[in-house]
GULOSE-134750 format. One line per 4 residues: number of its first residue (from 1); for each residue x, y, z of N, C-alpha, C. Coordinates in Angstrom, 2 decimals, decimal comma, always signed. Layout:
residues N
NUM) X Y Z X Y Z X Y Z  ...
//
This chain:
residues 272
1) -11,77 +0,28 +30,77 -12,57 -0,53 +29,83 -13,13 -1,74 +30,55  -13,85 -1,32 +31,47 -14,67 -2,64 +32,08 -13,68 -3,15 +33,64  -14,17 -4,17 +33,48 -13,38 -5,25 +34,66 -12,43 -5,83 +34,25  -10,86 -5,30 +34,95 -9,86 -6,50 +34,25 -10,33 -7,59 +34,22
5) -9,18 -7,83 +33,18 -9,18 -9,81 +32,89 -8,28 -10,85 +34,34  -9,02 -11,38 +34,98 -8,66 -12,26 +36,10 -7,56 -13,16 +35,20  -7,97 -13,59 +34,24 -7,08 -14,74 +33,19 -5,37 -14,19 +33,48  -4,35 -15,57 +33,84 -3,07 -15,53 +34,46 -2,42 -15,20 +32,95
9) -1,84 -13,99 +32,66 -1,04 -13,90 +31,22 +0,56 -13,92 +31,23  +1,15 -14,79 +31,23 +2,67 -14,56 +31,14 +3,49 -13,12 +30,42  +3,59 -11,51 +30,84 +4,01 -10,69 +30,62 +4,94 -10,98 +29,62  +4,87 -10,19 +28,41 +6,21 -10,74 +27,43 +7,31 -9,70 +27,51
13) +8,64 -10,79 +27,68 +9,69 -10,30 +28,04 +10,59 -9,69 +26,97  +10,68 -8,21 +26,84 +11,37 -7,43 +25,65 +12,92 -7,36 +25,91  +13,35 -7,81 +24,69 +14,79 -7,59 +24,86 +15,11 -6,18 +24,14  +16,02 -5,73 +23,70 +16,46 -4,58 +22,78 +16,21 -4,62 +21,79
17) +14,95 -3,84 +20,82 +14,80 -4,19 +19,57 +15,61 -4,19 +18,41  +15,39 -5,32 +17,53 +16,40 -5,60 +16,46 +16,41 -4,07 +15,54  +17,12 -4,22 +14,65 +17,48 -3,28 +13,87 +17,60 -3,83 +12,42  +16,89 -3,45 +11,65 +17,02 -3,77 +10,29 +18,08 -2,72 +9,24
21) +18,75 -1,77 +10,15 +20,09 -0,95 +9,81 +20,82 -1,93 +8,56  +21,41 -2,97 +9,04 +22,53 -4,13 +8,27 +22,30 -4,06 +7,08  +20,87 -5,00 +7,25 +20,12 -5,26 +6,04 +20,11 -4,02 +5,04  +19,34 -2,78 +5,87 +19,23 -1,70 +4,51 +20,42 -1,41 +4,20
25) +21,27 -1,35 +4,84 +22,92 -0,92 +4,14 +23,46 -1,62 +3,16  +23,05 -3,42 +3,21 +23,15 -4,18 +2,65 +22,85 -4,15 +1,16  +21,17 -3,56 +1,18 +20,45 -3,43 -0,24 +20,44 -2,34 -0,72  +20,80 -1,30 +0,02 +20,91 +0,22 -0,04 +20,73 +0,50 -1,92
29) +21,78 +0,53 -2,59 +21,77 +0,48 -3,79 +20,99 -0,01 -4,75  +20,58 -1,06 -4,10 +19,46 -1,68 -5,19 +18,15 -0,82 -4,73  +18,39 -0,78 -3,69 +16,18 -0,50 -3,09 +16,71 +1,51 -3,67  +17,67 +1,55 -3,76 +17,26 +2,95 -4,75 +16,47 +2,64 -5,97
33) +16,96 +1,82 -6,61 +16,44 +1,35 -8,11 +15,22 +1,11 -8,05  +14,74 +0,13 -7,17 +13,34 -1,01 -6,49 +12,82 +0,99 -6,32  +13,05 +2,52 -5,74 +12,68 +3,38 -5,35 +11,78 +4,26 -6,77  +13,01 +4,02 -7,61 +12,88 +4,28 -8,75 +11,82 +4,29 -9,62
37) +11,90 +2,49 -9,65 +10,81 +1,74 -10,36 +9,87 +2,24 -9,75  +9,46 +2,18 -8,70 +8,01 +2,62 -7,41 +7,53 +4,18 -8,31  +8,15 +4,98 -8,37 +8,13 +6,30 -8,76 +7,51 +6,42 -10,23  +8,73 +6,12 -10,40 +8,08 +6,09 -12,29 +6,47 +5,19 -12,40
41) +6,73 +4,17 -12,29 +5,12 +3,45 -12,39 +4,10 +4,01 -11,63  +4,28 +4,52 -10,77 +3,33 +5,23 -9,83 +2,56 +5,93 -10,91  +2,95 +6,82 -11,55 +2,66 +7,98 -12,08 +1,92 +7,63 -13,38  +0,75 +8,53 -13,34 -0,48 +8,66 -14,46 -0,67 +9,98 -14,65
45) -1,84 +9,79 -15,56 -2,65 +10,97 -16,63 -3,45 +11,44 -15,43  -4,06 +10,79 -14,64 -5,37 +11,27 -13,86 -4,09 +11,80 -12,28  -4,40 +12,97 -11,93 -3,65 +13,40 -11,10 -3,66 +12,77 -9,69  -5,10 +12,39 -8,96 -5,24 +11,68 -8,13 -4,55 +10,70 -7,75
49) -4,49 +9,78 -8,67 -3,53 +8,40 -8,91 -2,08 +8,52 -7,89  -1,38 +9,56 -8,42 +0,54 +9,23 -8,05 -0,06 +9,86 -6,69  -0,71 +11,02 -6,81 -1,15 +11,73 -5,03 -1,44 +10,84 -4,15  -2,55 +10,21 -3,97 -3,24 +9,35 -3,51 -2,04 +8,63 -2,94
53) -1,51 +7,91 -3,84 -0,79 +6,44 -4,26 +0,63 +6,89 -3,38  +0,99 +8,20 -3,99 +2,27 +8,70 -2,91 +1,85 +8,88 -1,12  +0,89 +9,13 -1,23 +0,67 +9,49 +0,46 +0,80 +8,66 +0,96  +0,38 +7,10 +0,62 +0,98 +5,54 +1,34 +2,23 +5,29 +1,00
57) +2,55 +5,10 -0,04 +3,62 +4,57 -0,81 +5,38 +5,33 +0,02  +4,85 +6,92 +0,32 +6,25 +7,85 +0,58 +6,27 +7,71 +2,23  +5,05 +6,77 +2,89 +4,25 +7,53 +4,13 +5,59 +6,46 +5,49  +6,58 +6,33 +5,55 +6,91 +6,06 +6,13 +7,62 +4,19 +6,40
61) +6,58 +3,89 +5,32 +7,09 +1,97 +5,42 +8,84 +1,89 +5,83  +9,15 +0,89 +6,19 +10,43 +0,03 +5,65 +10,51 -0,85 +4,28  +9,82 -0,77 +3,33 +9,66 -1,52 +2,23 +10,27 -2,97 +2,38  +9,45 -3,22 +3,89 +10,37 -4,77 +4,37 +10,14 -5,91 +3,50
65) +9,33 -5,54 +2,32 +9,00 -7,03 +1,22 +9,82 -6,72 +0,59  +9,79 -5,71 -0,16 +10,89 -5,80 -1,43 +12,56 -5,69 -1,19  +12,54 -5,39 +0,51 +13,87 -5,47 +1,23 +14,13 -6,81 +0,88  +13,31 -8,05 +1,38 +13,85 -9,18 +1,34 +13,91 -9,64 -0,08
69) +13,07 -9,28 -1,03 +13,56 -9,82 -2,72 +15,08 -9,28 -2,96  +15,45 -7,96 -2,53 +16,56 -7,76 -2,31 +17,91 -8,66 -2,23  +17,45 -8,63 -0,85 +18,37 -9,34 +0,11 +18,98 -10,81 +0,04  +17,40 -11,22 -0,56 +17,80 -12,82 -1,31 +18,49 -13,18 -1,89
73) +17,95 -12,06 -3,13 +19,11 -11,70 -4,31 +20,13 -11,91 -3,98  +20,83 -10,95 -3,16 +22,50 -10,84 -2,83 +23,04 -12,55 -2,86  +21,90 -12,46 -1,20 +22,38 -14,20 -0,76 +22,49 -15,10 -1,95  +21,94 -15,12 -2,79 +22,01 -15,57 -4,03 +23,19 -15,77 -4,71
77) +23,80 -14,45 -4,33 +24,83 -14,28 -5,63 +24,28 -13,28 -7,10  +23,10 -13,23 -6,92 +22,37 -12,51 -8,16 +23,39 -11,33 -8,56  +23,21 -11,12 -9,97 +23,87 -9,72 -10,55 +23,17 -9,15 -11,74  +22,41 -9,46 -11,83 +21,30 -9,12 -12,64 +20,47 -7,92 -11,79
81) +19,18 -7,47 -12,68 +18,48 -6,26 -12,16 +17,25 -6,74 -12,39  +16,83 -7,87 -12,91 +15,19 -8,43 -12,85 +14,66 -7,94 -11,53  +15,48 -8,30 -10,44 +14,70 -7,94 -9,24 +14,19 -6,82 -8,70  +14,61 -5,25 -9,43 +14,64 -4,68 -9,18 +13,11 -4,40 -9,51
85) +12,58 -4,77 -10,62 +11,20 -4,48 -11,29 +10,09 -5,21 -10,04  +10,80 -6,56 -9,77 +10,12 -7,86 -9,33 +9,78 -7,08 -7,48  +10,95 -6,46 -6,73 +11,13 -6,09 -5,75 +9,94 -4,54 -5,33  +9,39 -4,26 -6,77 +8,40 -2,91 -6,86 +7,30 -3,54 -7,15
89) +7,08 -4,74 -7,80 +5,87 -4,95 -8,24 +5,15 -6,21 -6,52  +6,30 -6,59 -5,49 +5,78 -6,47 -4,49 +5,34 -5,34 -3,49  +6,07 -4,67 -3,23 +5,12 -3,57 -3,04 +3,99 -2,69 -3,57  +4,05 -2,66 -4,59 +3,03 -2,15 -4,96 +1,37 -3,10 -5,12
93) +1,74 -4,09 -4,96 +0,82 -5,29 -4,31 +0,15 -4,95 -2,94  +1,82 -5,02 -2,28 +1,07 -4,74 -0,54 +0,65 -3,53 -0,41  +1,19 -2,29 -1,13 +0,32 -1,11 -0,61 -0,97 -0,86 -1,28  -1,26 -1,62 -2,50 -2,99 -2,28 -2,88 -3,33 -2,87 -1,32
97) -2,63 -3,92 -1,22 -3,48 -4,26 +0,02 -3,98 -3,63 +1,16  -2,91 -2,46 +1,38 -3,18 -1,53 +2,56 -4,70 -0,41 +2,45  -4,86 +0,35 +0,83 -5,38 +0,31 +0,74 -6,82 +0,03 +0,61  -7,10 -1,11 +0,31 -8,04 -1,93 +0,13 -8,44 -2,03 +2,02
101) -7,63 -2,52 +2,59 -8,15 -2,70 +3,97 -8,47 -1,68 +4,68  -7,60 -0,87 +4,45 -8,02 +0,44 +5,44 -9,24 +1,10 +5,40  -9,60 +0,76 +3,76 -11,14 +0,82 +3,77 -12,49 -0,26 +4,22  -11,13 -1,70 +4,56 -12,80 -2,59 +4,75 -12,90 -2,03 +6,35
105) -11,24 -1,60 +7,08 -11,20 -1,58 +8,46 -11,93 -0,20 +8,81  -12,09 +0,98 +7,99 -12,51 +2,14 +8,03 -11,26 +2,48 +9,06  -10,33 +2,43 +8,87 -9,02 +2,94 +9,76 -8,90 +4,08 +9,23  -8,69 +4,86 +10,41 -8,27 +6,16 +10,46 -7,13 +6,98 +10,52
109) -5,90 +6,03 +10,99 -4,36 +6,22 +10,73 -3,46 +5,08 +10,84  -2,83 +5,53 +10,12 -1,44 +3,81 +9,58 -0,56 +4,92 +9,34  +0,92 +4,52 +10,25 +1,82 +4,84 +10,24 +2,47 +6,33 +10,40  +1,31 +6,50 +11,15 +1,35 +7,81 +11,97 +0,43 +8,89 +11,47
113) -0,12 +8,50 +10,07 -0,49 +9,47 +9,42 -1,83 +9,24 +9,36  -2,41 +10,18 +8,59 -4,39 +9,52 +7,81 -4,15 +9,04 +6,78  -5,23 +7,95 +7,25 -5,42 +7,09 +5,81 -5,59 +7,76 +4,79  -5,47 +7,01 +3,13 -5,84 +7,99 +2,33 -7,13 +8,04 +2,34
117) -8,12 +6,96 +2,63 -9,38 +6,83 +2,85 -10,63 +7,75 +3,45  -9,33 +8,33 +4,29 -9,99 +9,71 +5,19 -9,76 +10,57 +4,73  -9,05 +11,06 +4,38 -8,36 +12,07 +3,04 -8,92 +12,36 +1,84  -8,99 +11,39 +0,83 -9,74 +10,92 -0,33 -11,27 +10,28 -0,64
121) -11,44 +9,34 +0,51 -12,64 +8,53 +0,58 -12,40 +7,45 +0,19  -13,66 +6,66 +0,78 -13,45 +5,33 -0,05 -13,38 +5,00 -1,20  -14,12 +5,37 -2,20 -13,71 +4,95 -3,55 -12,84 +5,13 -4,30  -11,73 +6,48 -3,91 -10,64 +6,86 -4,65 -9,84 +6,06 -3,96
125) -9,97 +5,48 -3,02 -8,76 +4,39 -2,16 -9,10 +3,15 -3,14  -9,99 +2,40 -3,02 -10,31 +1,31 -3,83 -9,92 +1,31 -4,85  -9,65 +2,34 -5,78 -9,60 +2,91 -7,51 -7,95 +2,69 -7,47  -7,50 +3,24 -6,87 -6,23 +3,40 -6,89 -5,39 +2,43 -6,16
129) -6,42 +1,22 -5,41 -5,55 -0,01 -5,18 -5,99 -0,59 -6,08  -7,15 -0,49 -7,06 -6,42 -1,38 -7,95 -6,00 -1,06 -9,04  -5,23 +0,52 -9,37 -4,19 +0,52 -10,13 -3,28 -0,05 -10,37  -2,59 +0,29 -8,62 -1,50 -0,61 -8,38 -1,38 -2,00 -8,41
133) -2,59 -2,58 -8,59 -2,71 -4,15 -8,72 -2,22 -4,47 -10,47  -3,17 -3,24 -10,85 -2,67 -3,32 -12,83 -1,42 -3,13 -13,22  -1,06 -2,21 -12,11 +0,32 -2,01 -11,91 +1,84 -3,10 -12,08  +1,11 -3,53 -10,65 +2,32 -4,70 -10,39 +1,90 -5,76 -11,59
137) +0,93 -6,10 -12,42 +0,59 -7,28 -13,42 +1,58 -6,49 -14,26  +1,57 -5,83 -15,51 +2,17 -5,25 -15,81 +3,84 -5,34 -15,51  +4,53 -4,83 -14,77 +5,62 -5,43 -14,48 +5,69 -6,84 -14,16  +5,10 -7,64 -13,81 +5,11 -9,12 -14,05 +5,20 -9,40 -15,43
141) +4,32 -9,20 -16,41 +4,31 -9,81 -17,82 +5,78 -8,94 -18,24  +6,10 -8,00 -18,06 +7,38 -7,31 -18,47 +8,27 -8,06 -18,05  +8,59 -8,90 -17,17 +9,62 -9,85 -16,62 +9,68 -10,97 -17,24  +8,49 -11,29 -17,72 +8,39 -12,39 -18,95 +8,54 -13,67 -18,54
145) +8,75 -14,02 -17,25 +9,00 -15,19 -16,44 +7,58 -16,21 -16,01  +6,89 -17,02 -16,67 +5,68 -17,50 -16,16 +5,97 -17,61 -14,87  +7,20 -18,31 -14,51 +7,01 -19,10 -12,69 +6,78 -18,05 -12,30  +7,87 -16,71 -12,31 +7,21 -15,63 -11,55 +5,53 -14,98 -11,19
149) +4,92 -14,87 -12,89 +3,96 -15,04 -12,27 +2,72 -15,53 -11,86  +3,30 -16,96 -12,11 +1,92 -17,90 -11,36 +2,80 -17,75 -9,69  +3,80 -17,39 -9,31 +4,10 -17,23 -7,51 +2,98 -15,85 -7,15  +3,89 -14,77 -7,87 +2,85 -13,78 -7,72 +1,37 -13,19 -7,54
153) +1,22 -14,12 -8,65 -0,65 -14,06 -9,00 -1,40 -14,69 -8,03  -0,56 -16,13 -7,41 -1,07 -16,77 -6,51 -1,01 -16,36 -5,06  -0,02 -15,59 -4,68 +0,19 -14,93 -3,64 -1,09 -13,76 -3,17  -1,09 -13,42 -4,51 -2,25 -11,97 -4,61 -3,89 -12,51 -4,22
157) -3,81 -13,70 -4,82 -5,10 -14,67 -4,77 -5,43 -14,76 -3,25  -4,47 -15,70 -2,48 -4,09 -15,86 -1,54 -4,54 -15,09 -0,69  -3,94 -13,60 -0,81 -4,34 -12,43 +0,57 -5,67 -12,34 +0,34  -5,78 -12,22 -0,29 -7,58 -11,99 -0,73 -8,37 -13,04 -0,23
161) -7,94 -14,01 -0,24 -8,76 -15,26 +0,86 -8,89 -14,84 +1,89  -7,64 -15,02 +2,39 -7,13 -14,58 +4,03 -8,09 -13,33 +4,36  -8,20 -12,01 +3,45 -8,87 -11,13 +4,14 -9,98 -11,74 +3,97  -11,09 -12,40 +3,18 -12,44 -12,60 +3,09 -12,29 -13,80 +4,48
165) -11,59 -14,80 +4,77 -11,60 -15,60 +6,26 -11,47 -14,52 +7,28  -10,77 -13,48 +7,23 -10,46 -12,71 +8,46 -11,90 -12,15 +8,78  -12,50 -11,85 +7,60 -13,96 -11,00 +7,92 -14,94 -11,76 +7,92  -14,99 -12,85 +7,74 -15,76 -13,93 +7,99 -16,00 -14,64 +9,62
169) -14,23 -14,62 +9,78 -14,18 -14,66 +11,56 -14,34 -13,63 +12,34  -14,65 -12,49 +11,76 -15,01 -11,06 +12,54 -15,91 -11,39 +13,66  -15,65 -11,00 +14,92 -16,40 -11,11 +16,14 -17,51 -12,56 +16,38  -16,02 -13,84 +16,46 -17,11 -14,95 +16,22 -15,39 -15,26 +17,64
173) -15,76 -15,15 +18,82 -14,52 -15,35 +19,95 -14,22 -16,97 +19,70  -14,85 -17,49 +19,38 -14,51 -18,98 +19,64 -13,00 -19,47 +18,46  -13,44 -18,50 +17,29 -12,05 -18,72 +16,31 -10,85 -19,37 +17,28  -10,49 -20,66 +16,39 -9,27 -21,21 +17,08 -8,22 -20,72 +16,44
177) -7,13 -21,24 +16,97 -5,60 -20,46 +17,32 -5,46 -21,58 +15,79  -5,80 -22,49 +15,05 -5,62 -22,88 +14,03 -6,03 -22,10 +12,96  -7,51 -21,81 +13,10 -7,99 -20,81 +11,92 -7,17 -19,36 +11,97  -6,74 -18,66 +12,85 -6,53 -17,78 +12,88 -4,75 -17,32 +12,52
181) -4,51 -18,68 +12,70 -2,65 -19,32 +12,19 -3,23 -19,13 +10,27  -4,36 -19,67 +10,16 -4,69 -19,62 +8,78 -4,79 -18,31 +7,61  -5,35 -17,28 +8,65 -5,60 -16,02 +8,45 -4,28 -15,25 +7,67  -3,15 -15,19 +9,11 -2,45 -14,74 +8,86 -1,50 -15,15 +7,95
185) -1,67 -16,46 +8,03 -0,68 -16,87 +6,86 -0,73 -16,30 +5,68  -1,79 -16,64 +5,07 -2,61 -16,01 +3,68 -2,52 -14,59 +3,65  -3,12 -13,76 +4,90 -3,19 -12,04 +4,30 -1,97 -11,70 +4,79  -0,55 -12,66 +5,04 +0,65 -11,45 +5,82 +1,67 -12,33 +5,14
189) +1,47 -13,58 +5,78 +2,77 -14,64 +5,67 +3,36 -14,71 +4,13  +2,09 -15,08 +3,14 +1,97 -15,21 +1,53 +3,06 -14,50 +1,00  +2,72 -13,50 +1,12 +3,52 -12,18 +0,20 +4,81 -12,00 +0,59  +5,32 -12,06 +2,09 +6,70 -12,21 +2,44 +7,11 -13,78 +1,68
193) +6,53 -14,43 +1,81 +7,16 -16,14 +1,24 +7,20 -15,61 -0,37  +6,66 -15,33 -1,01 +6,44 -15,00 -2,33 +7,72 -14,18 -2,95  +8,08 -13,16 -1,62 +9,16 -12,18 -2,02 +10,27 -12,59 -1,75  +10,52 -13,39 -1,19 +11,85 -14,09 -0,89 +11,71 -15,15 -2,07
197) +10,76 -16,16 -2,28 +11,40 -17,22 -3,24 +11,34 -16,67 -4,62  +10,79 -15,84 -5,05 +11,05 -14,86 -6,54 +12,35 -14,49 -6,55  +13,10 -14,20 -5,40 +14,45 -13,95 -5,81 +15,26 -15,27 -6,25  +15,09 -16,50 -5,63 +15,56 -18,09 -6,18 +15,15 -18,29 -7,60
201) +14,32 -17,54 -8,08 +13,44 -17,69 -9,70 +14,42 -16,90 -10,73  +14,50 -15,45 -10,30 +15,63 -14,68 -11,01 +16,96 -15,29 -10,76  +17,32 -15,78 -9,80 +18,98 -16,56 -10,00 +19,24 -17,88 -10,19  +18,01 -18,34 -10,58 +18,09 -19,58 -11,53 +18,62 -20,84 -10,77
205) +17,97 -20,48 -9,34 +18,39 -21,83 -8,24 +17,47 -22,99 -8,30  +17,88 -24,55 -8,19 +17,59 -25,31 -7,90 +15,98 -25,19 -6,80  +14,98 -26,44 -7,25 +13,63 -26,09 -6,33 +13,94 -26,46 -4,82  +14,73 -27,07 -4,76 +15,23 -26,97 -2,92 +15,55 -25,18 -2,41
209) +16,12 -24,49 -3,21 +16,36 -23,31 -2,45 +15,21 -22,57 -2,05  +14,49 -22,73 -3,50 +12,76 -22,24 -3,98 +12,38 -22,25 -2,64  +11,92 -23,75 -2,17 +11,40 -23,97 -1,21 +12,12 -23,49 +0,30  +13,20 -23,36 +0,14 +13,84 -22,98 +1,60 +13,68 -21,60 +1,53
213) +13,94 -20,99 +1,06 +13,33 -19,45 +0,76 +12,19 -19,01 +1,16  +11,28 -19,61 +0,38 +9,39 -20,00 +0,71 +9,16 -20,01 +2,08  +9,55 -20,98 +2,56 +9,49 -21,36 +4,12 +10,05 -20,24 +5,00  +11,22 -19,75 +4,31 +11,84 -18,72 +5,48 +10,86 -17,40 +5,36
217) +10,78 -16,99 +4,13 +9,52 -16,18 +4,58 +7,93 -16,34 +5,31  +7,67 -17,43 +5,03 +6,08 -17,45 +5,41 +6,42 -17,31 +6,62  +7,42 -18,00 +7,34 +7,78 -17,88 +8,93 +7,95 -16,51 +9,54  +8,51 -15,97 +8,91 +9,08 -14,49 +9,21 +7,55 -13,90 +8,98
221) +6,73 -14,18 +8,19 +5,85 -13,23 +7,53 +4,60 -13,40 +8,98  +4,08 -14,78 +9,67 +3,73 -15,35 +10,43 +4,16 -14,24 +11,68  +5,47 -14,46 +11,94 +6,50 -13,68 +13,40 +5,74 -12,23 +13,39  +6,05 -11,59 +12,07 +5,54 -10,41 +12,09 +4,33 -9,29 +12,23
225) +3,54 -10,77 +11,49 +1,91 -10,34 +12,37 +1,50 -10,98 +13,64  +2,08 -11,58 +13,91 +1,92 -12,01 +15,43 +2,11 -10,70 +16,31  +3,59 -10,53 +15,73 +4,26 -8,91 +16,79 +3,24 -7,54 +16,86  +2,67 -7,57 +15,25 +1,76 -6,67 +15,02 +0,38 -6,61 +15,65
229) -0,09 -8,16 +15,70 -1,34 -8,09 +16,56 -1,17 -8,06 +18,01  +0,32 -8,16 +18,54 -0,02 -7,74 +20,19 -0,12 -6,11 +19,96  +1,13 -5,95 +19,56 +0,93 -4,23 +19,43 -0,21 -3,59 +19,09  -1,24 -4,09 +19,10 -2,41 -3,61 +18,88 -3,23 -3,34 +20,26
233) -2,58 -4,07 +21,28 -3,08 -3,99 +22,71 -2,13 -2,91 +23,27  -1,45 -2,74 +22,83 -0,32 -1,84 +23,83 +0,12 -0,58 +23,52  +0,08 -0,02 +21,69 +0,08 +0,69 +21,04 +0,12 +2,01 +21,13  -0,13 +3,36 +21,21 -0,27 +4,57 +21,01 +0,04 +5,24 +19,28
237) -0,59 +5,84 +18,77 -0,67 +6,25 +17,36 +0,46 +7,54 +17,67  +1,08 +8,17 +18,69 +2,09 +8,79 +18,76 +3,68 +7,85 +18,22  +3,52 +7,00 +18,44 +4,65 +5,70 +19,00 +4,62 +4,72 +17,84  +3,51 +4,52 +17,72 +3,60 +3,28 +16,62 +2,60 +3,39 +15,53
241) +2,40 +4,67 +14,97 +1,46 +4,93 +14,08 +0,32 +4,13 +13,90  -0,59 +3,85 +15,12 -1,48 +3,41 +14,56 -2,13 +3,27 +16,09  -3,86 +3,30 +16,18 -4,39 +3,68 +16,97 -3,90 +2,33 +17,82  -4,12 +2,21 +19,27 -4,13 +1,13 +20,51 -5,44 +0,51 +20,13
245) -5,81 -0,65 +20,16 -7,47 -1,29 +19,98 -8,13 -1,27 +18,75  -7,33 -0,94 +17,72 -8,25 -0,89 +16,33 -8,84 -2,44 +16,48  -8,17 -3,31 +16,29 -8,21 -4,67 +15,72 -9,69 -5,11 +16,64  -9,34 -4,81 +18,16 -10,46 -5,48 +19,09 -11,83 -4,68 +18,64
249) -11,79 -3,13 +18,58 -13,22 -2,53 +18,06 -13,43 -2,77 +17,01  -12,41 -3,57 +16,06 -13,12 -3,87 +14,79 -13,72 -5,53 +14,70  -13,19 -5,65 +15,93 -13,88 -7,54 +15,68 -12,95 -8,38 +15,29  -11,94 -7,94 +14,99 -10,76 -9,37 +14,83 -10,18 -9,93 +15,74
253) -10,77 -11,29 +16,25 -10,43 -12,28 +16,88 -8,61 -12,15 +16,64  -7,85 -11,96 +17,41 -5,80 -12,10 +16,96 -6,01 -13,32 +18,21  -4,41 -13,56 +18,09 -4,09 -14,64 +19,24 -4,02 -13,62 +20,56  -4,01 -12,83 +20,80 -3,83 -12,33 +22,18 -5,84 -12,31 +22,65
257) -6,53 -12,27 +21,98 -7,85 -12,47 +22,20 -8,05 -14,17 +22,75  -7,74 -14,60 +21,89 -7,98 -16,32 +21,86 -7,12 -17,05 +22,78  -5,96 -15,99 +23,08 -5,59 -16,55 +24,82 -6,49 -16,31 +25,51  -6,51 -15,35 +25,65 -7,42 -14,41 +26,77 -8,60 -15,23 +26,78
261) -8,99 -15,31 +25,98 -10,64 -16,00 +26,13 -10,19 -17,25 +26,30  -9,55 -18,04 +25,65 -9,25 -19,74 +26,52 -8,42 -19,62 +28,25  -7,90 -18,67 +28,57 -7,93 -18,73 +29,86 -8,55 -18,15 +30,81  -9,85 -17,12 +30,05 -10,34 -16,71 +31,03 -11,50 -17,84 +31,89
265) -12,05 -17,26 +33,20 -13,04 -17,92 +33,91 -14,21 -17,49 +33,03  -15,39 -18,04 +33,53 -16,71 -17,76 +33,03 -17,41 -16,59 +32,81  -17,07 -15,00 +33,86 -17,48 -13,89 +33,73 -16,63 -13,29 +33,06  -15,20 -13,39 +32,58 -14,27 -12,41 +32,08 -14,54 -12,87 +30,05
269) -15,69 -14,16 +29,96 -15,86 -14,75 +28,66 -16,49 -14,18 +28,24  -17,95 -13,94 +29,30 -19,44 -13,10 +29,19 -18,72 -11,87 +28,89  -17,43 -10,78 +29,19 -17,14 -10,00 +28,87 -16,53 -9,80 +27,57  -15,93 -10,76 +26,97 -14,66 -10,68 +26,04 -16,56 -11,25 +24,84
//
């Protein structure tokens, strides 16, 4: 692909990857229920709908959002089952979102598989993310909790920024490592912060936890698309379900670009 990059990159040093084993053993029992809920609501009159909706939904995730509404829970002390509704109606948010993007990205495989987009087309992808958007509202007003969902609603708001900034910064190299901290916050960070402090809402904690919760996700949520946008340079769709270079042929400026281009010399800029 051209002329390497002359620009000096500090190689990142891999240790043994973590394991989220603990954790699922941890929630095991509940994320049956959180499995449950997913299932049953899935399902409509129009046949397309649960098909469609199952081919993402069954296609391999870690259901790492509604893991952590979970997980909170516990930490909590929770013994209640609110979360269990609350823990489906985040996912079924984010796999609206997946949807929805895979069509702005015209991506061709996530998570080893074809999009439904390629499968179905675009408009039955669009239709059916925003089922699941009517979806997850729906179990919100069923929870009956306003805080819950002005967190929720606002979270949902939120990604939807983030993606209209992300495509706004589409193939503009100069994007700084601030705007692009901005990006991800909103279309990745949001919804992990959202799913962790909804569990402080159902166990009826004090707004200090609220907020320590909040924070621990957006951070985590931040970590995780960071990890995701290198893996986008290094990738194989055998290995990590999803093509090597989507992000760069689609024009999204990530931080491994916005190094690259702040340390490259003058001809490796004219290239990037």
């Amino acid at each position: 692909m051209g002329t390497p990059m002359s620009a000096t990159v500090t190689p990142i040093r891999r240790a043994s990857a973590p394991s989220l084993d603990p954790i699922m053993a941890l929630v095991a029992s509940d994320m049956n229920a959180v499995n449950s809920v997913i299932l049953t609501r899935m399902q409509s009159d129009v046949p397309l709908i649960p098909e469609l909706a199952g081919h993402l939904i069954a296609g391999g995730g870690k259901r790492m959002r509604p893991m952590l509404t979970l997980a909170c829970a516990k930490l909590l002390d929770y013994h209640g089952e609110r979360h269990h509704k609350l823990a489906a109606t985040v996912e079924f948010i984010h796999t609206a979102t997946l949807l929805h993007d895979d069509v702005v990205d015209q991506s061709g495989l996530r998570r080893g598989r074809r999009t439904a987009n390629m499968i179905w087309g675009n408009s039955a992808s669009v239709l059916v993310g925003d089922f699941l958007f009517s979806r997850s509202f729906e179990l919100m007003v069923e929870d009956g909790s306003l805080r819950v969902l002005r967190i929720l609603s606002n979270a949902s708001a939120v990604i939807a920024e983030g993606e209209v900034n992300q495509l706004t910064a589409q193939r503009r190299i100069e994007t700084s490592e601030e705007r692009y901290l901005e990006i991800i916050t909103a279309k990745t960070a949001v919804l992990f912060a959202a799913a962790c402090k909804i569990a402080a809402v159902v166990a009826e904690r004090e707004p200090a936890i609220e907020d320590a919760l909040d924070q621990y996700g957006r951070y985590l949520g931040i970590a995780f698309q960071l990890v995701d946008d290198v893996i986008d340079y290094e990738s194989d769709g055998a290995t990590m379900g999803k093509d090597a270079g989507d992000d760069f042929r689609d024009g999204k400026v990530t931080l491994p670009v916005i190094l690259a281009y702040a340390r490259a010399n003058p001809r490796d800029r004219d290239f990037l």
